[in-house]
PyMOL Python script that loads the backbone (N, CA, C, O; Angstrom):
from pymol import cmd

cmd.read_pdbstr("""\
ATOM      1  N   UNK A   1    -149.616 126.398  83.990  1.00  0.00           N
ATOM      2  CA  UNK A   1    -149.766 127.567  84.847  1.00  0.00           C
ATOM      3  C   UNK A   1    -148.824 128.671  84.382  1.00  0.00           C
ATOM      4  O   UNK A   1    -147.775 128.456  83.775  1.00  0.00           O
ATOM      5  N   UNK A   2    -149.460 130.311  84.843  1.00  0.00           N
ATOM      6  CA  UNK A   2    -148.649 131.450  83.990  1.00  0.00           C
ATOM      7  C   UNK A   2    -147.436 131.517  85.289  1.00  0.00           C
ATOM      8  O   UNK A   2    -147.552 131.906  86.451  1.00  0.00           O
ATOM      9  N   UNK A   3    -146.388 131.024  84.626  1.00  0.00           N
ATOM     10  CA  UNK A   3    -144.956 131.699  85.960  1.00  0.00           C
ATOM     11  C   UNK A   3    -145.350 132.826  86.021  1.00  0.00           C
ATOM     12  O   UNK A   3    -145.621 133.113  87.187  1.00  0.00           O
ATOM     13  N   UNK A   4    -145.657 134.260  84.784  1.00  0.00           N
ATOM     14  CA  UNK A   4    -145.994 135.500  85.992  1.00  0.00           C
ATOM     15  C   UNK A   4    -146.756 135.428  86.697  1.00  0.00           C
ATOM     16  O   UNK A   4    -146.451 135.837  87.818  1.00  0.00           O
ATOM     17  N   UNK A   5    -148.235 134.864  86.499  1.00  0.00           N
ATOM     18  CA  UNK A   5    -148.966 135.504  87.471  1.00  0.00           C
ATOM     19  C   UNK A   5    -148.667 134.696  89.242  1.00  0.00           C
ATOM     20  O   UNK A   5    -149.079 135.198  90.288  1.00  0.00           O
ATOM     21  N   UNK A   6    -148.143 133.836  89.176  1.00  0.00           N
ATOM     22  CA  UNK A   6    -147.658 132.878  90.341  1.00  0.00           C
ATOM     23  C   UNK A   6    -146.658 133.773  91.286  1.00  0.00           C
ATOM     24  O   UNK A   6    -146.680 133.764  92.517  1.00  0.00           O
ATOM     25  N   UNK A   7    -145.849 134.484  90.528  1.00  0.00           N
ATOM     26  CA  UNK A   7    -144.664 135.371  91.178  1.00  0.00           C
ATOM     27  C   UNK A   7    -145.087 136.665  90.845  1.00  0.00           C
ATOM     28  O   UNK A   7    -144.086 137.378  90.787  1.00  0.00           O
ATOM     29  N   UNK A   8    -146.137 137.317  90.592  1.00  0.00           N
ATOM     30  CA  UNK A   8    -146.473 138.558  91.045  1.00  0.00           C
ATOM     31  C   UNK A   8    -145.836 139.668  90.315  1.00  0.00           C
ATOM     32  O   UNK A   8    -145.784 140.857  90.629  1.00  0.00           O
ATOM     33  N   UNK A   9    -145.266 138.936  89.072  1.00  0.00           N
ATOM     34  CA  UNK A   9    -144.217 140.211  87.665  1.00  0.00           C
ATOM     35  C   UNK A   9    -145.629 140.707  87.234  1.00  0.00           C
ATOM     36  O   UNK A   9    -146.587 139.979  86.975  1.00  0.00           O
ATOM     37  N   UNK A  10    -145.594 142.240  87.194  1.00  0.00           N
ATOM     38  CA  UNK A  10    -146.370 143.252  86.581  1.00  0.00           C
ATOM     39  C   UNK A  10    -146.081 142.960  85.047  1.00  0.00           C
ATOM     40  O   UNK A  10    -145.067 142.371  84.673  1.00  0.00           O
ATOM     41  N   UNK A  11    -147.283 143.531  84.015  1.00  0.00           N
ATOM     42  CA  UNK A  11    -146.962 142.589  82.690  1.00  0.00           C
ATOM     43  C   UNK A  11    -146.595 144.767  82.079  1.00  0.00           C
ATOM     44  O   UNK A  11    -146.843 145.952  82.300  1.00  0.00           O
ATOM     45  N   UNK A  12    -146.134 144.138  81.555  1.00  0.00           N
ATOM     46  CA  UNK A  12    -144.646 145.554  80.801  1.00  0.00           C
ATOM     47  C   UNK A  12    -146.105 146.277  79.820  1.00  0.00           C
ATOM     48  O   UNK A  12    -146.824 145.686  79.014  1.00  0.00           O
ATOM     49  N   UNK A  13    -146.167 147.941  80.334  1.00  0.00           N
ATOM     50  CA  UNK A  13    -147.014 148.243  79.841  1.00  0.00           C
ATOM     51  C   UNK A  13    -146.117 149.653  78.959  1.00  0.00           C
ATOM     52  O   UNK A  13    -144.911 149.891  79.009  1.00  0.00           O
ATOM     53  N   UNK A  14    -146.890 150.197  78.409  1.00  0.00           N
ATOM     54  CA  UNK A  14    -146.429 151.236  77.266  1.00  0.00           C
ATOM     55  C   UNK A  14    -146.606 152.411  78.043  1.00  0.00           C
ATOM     56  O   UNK A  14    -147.513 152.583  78.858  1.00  0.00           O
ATOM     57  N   UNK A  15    -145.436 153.449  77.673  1.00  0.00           N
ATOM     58  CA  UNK A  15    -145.516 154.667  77.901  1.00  0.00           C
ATOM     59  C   UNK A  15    -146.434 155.727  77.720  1.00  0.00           C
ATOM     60  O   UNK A  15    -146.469 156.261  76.611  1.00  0.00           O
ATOM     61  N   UNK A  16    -147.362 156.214  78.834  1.00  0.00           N
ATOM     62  CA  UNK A  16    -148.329 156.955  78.898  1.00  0.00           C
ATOM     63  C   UNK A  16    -148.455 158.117  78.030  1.00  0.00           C
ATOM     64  O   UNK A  16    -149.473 158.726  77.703  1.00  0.00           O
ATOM     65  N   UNK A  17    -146.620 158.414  77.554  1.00  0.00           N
ATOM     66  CA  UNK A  17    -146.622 160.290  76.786  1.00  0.00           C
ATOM     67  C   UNK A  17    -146.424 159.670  75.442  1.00  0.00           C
ATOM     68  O   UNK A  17    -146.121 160.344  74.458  1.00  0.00           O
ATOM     69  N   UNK A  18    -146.634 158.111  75.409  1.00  0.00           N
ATOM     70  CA  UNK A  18    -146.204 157.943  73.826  1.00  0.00           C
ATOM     71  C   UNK A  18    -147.947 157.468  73.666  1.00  0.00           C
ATOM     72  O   UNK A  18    -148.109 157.338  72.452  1.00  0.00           O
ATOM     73  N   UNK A  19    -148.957 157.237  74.211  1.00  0.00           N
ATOM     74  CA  UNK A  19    -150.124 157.331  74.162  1.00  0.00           C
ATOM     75  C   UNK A  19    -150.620 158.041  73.324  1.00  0.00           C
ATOM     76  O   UNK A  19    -151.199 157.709  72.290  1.00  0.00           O
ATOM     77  N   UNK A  20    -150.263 159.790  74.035  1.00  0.00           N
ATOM     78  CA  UNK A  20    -150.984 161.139  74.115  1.00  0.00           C
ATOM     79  C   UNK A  20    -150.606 161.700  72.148  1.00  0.00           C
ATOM     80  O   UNK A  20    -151.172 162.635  71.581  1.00  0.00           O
ATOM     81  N   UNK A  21    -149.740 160.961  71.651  1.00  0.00           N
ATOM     82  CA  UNK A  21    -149.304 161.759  70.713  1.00  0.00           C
ATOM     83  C   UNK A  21    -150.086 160.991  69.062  1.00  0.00           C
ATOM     84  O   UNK A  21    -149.601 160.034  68.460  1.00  0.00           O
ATOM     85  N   UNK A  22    -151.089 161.591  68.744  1.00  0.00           N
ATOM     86  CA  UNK A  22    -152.070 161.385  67.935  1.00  0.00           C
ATOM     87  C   UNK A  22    -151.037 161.334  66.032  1.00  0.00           C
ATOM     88  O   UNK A  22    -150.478 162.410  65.823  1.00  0.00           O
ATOM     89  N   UNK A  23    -150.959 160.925  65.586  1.00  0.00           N
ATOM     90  CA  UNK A  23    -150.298 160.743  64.546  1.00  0.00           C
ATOM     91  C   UNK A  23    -151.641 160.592  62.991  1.00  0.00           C
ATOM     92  O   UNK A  23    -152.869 160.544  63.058  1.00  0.00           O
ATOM     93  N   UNK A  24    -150.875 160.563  61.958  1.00  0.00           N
ATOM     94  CA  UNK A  24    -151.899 159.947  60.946  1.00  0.00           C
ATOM     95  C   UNK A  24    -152.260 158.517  61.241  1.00  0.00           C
ATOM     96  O   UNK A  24    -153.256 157.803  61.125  1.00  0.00           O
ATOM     97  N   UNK A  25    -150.774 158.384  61.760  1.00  0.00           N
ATOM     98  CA  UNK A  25    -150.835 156.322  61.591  1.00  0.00           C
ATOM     99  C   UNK A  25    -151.604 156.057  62.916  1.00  0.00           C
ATOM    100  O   UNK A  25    -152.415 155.158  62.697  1.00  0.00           O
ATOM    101  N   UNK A  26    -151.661 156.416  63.998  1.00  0.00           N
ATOM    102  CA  UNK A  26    -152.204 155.786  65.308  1.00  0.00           C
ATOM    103  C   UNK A  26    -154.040 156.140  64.749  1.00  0.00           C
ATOM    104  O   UNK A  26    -154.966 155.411  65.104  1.00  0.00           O
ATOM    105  N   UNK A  27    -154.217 157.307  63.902  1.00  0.00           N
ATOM    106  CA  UNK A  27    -155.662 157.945  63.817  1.00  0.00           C
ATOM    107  C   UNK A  27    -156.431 157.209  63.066  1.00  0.00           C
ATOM    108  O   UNK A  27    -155.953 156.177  62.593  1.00  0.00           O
ATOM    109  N   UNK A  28    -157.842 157.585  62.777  1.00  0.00           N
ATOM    110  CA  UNK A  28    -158.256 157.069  61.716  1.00  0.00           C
ATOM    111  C   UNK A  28    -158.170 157.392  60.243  1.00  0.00           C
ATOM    112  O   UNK A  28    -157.535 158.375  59.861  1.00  0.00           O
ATOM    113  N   UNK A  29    -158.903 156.443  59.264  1.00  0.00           N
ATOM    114  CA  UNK A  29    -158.321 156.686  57.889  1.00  0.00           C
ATOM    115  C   UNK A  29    -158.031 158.192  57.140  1.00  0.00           C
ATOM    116  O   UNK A  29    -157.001 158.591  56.596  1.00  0.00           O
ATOM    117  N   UNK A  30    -159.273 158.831  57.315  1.00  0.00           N
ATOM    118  CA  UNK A  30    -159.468 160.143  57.107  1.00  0.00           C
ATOM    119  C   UNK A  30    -158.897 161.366  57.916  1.00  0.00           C
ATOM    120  O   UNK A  30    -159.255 162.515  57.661  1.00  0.00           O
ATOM    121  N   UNK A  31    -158.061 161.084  58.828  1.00  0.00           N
ATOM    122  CA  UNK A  31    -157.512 162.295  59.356  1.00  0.00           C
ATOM    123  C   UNK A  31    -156.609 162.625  59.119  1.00  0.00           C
ATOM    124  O   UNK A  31    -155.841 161.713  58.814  1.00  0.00           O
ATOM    125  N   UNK A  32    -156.145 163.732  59.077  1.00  0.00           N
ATOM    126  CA  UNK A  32    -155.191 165.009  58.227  1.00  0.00           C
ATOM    127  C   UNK A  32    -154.598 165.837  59.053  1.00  0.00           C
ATOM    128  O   UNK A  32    -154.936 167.019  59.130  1.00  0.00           O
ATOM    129  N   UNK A  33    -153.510 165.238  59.867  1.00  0.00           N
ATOM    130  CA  UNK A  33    -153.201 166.732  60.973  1.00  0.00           C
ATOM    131  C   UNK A  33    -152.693 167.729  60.461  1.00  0.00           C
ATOM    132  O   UNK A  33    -152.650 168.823  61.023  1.00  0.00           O
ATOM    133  N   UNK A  34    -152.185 167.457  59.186  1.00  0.00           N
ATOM    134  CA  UNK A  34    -151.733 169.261  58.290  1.00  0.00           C
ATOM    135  C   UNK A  34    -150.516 169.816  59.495  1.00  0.00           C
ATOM    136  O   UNK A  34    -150.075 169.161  60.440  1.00  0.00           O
ATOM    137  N   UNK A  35    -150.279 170.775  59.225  1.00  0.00           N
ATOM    138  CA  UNK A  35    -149.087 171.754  59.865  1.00  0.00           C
ATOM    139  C   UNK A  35    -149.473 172.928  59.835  1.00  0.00           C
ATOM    140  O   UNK A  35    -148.945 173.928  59.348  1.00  0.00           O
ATOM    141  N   UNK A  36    -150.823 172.727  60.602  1.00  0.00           N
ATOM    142  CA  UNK A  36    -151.206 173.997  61.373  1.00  0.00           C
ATOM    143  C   UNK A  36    -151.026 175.747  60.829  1.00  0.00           C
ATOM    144  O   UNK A  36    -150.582 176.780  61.330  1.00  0.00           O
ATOM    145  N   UNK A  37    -151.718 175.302  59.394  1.00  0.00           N
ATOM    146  CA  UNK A  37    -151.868 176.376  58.354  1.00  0.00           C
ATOM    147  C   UNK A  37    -153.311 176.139  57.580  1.00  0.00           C
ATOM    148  O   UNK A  37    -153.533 174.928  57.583  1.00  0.00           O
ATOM    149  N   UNK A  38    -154.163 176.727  57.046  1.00  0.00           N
ATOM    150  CA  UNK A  38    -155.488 176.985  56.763  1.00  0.00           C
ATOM    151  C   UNK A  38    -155.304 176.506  54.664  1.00  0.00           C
ATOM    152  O   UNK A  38    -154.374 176.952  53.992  1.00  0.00           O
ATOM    153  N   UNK A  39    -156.103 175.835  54.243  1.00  0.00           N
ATOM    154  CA  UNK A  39    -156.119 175.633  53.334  1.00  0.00           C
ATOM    155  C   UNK A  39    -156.453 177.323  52.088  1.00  0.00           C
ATOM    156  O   UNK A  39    -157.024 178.393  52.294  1.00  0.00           O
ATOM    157  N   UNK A  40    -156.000 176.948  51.319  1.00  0.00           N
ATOM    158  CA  UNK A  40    -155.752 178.354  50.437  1.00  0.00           C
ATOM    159  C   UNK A  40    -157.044 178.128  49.342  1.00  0.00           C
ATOM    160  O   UNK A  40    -157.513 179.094  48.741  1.00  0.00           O
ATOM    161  N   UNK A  41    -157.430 177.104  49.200  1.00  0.00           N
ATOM    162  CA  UNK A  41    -158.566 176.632  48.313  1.00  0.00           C
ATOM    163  C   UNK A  41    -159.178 175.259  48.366  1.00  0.00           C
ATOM    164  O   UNK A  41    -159.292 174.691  49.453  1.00  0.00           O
ATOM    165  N   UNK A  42    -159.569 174.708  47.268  1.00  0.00           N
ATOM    166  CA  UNK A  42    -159.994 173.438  47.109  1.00  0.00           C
ATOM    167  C   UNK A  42    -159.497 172.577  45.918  1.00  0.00           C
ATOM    168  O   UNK A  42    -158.609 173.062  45.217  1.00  0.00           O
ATOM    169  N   UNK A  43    -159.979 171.355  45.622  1.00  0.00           N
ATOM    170  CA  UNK A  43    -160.072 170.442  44.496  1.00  0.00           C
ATOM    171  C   UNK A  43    -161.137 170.721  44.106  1.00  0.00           C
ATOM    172  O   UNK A  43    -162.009 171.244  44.801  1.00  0.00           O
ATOM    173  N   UNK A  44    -161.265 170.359  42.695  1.00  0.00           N
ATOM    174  CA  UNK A  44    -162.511 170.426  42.014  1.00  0.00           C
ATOM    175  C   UNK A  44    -162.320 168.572  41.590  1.00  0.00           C
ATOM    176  O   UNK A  44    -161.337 167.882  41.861  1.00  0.00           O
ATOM    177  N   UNK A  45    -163.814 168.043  40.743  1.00  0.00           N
ATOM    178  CA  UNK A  45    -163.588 166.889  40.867  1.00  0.00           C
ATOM    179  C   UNK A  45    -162.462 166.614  39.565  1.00  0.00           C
ATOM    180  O   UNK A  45    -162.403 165.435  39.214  1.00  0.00           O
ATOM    181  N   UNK A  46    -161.723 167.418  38.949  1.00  0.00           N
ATOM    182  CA  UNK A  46    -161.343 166.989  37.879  1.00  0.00           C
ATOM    183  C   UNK A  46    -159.699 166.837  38.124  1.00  0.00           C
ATOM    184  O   UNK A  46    -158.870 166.515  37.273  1.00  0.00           O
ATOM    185  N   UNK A  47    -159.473 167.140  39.445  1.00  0.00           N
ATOM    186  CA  UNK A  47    -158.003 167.913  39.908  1.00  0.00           C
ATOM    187  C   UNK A  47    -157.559 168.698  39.977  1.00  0.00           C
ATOM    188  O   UNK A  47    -156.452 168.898  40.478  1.00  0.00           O
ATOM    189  N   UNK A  48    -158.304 169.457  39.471  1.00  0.00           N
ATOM    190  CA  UNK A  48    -157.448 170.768  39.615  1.00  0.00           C
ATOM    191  C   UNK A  48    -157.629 171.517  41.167  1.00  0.00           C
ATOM    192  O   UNK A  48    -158.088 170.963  42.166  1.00  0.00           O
ATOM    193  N   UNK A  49    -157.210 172.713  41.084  1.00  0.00           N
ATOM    194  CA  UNK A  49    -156.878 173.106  42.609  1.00  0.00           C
ATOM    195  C   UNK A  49    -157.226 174.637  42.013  1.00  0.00           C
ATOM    196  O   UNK A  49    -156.625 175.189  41.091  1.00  0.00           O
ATOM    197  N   UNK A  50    -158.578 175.286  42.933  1.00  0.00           N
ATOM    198  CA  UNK A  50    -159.115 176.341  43.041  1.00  0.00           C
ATOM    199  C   UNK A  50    -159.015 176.965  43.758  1.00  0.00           C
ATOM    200  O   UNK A  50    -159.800 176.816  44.695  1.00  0.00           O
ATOM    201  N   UNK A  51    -158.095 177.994  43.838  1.00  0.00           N
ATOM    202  CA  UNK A  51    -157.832 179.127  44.649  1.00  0.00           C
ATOM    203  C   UNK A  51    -158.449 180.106  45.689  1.00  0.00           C
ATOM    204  O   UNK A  51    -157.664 181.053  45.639  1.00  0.00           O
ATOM    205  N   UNK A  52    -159.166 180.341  46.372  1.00  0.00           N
ATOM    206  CA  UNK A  52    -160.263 180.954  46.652  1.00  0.00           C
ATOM    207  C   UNK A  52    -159.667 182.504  47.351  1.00  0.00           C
ATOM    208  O   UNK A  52    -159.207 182.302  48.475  1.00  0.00           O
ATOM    209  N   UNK A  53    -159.593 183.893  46.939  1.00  0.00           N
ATOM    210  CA  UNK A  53    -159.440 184.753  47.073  1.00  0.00           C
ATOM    211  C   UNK A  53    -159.461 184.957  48.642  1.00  0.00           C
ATOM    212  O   UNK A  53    -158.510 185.545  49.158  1.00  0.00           O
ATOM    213  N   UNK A  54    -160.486 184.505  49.404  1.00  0.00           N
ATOM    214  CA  UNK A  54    -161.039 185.360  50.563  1.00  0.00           C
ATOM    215  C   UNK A  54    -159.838 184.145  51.733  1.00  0.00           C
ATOM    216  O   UNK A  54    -159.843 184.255  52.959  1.00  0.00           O
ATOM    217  N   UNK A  55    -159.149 183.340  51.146  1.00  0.00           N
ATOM    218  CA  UNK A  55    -158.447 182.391  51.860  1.00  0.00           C
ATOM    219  C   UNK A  55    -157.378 182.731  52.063  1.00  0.00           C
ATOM    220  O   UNK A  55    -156.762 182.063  52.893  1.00  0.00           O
ATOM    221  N   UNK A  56    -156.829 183.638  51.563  1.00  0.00           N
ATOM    222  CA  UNK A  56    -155.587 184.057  51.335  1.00  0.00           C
ATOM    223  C   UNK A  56    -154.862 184.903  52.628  1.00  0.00           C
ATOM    224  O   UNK A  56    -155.564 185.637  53.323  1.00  0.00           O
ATOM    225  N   UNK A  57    -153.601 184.765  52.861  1.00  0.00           N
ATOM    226  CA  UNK A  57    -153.757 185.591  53.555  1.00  0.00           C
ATOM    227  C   UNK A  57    -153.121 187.366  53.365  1.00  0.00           C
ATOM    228  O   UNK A  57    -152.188 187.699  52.634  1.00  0.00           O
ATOM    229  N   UNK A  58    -153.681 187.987  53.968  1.00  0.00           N
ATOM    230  CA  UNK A  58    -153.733 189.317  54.028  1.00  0.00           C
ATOM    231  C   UNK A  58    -152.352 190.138  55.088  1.00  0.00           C
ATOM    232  O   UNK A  58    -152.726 190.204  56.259  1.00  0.00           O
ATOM    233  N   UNK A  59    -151.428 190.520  54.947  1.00  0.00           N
ATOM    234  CA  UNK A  59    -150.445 191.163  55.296  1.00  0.00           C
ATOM    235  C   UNK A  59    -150.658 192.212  55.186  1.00  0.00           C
ATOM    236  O   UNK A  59    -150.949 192.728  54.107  1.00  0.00           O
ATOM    237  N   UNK A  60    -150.537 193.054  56.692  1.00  0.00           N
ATOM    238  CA  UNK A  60    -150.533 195.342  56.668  1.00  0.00           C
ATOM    239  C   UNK A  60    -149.426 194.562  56.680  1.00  0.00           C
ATOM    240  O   UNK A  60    -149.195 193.399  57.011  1.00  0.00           O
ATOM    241  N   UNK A  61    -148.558 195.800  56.081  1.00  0.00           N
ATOM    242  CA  UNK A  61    -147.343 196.620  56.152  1.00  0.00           C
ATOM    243  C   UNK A  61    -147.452 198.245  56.271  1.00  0.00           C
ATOM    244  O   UNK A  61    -148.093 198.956  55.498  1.00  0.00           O
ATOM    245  N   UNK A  62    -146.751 198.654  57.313  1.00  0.00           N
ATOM    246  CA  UNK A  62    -146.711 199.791  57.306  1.00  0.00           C
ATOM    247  C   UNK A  62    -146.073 200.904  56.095  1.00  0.00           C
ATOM    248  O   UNK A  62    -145.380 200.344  55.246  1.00  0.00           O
ATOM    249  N   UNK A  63    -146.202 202.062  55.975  1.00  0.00           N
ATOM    250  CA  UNK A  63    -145.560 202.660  54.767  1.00  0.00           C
ATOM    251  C   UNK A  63    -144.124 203.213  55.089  1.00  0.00           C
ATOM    252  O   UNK A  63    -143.978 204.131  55.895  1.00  0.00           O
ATOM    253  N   UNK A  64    -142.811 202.483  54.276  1.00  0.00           N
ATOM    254  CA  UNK A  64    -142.012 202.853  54.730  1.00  0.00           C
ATOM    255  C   UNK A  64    -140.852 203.553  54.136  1.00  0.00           C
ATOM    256  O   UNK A  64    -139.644 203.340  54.039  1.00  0.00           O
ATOM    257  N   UNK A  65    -142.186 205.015  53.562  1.00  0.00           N
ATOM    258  CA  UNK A  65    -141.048 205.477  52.342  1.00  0.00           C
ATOM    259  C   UNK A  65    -140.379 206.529  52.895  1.00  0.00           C
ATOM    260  O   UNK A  65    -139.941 207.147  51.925  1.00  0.00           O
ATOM    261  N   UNK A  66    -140.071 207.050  53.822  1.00  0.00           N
ATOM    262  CA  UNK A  66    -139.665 208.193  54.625  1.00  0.00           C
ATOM    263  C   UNK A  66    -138.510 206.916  55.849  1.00  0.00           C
ATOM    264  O   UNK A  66    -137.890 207.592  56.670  1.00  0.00           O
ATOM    265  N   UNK A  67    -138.329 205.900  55.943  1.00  0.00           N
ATOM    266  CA  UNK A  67    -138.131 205.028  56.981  1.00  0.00           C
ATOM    267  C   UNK A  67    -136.316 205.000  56.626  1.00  0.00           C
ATOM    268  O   UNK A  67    -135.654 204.803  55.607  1.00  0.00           O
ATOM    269  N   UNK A  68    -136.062 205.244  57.750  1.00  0.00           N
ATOM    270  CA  UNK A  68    -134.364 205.251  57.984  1.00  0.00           C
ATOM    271  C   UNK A  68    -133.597 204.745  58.827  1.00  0.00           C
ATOM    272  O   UNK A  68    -133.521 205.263  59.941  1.00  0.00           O
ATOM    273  N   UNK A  69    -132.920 203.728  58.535  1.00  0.00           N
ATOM    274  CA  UNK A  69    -132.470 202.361  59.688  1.00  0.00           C
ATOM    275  C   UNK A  69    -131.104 203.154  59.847  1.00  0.00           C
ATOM    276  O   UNK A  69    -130.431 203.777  59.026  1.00  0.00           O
ATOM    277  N   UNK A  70    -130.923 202.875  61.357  1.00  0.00           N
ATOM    278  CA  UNK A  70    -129.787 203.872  61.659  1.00  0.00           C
ATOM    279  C   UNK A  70    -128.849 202.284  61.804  1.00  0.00           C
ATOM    280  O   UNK A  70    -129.149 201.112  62.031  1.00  0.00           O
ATOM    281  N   UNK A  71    -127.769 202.942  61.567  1.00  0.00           N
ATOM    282  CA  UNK A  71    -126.835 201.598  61.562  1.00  0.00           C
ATOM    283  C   UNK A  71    -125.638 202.399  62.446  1.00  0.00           C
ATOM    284  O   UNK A  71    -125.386 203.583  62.222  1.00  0.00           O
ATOM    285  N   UNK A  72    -124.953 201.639  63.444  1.00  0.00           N
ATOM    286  CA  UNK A  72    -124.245 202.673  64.411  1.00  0.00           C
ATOM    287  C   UNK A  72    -122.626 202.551  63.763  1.00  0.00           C
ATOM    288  O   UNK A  72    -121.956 201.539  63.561  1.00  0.00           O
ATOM    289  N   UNK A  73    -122.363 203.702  63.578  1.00  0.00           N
ATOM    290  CA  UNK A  73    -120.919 203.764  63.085  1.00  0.00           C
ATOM    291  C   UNK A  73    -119.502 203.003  63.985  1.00  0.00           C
ATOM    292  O   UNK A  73    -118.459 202.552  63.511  1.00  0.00           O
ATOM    293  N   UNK A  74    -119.868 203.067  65.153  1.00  0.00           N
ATOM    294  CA  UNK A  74    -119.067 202.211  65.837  1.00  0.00           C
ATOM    295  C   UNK A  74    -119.299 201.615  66.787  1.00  0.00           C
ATOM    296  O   UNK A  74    -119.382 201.907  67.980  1.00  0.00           O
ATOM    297  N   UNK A  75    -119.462 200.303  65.944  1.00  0.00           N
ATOM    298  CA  UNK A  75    -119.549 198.930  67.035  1.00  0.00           C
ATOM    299  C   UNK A  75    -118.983 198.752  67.777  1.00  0.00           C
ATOM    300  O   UNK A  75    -117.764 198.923  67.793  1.00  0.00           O
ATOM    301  N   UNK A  76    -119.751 198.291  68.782  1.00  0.00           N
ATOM    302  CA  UNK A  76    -118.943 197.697  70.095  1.00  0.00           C
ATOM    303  C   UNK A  76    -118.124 196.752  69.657  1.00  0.00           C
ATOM    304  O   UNK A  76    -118.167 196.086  68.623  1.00  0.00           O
ATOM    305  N   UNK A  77    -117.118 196.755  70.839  1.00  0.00           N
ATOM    306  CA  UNK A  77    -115.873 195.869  70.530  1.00  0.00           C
ATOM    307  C   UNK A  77    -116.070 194.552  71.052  1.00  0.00           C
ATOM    308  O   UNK A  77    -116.869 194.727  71.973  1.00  0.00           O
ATOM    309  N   UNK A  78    -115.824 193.447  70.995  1.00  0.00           N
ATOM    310  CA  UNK A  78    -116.611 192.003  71.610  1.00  0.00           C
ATOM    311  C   UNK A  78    -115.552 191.304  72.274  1.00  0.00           C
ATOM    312  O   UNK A  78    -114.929 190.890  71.296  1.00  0.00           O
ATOM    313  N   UNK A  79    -114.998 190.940  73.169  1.00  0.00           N
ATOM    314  CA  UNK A  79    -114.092 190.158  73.792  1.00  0.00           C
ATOM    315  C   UNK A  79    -113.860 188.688  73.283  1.00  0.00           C
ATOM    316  O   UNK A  79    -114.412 187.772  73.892  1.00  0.00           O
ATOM    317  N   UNK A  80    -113.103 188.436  72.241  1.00  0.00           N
ATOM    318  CA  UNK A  80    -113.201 186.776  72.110  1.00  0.00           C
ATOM    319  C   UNK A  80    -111.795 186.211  72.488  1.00  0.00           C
ATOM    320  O   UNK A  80    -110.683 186.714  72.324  1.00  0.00           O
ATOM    321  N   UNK A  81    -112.068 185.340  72.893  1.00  0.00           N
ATOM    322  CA  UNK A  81    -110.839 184.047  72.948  1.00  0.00           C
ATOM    323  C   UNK A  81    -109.868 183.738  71.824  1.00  0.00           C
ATOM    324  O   UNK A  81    -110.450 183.438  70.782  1.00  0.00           O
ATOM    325  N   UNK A  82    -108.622 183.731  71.760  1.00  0.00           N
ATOM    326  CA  UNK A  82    -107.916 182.931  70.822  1.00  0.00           C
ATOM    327  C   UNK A  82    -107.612 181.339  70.984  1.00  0.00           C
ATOM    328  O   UNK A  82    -107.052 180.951  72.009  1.00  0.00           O
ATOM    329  N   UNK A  83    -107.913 180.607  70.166  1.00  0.00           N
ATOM    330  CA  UNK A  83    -107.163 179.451  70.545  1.00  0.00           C
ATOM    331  C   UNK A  83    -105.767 179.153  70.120  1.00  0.00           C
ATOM    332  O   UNK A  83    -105.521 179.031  68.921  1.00  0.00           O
ATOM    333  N   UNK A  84    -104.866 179.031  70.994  1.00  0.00           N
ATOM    334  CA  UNK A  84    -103.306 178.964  70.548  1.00  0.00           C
ATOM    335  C   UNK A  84    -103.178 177.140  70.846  1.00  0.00           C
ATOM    336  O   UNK A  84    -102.115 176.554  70.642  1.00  0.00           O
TER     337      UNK A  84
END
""", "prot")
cmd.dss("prot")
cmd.show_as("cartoon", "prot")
cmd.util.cbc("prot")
cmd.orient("prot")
């Protein structure tokens, strides 16, 4: 006879938030969670790695040839602690 089930011990179950968290290893063979960035190209079958133009990504920058960072001649003064 099972001593737990006679005395009514609940059988030790696993943490519900360690469930929720999908990994390569908990997934199946083929899944790839990547780090949530877009592939830049492909493989070809020979290995190599093909670039694909339209994958890329695209950055505006504004034009900043007239652009003048003011830097303030006098900083505030900051209160710090000494340690003696």
């Amino acid at each position: 006879m099972a001593l737990g089930l006679i005395q009514g011990i609940a059988m030790r179950r696993k943490r519900t938030s360690s469930l929720n968290i999908l990994s390569s290893k908990r997934a199946p063979r083929d899944y790839y969670k990547g780090n949530n960035c877009i592939s830049t190209g492909f493989h070809t079958r020979k290995g190599q790695y093909v670039v694909v133009e339209v994958k890329l990504p695209n950055y505006v920058v504004p034009d900043l040839t007239d652009f003048k960072p003011y830097v303030s001649q006098c900083p505030r003064e900051m209160k710090t602690t000494e340690a003696t």
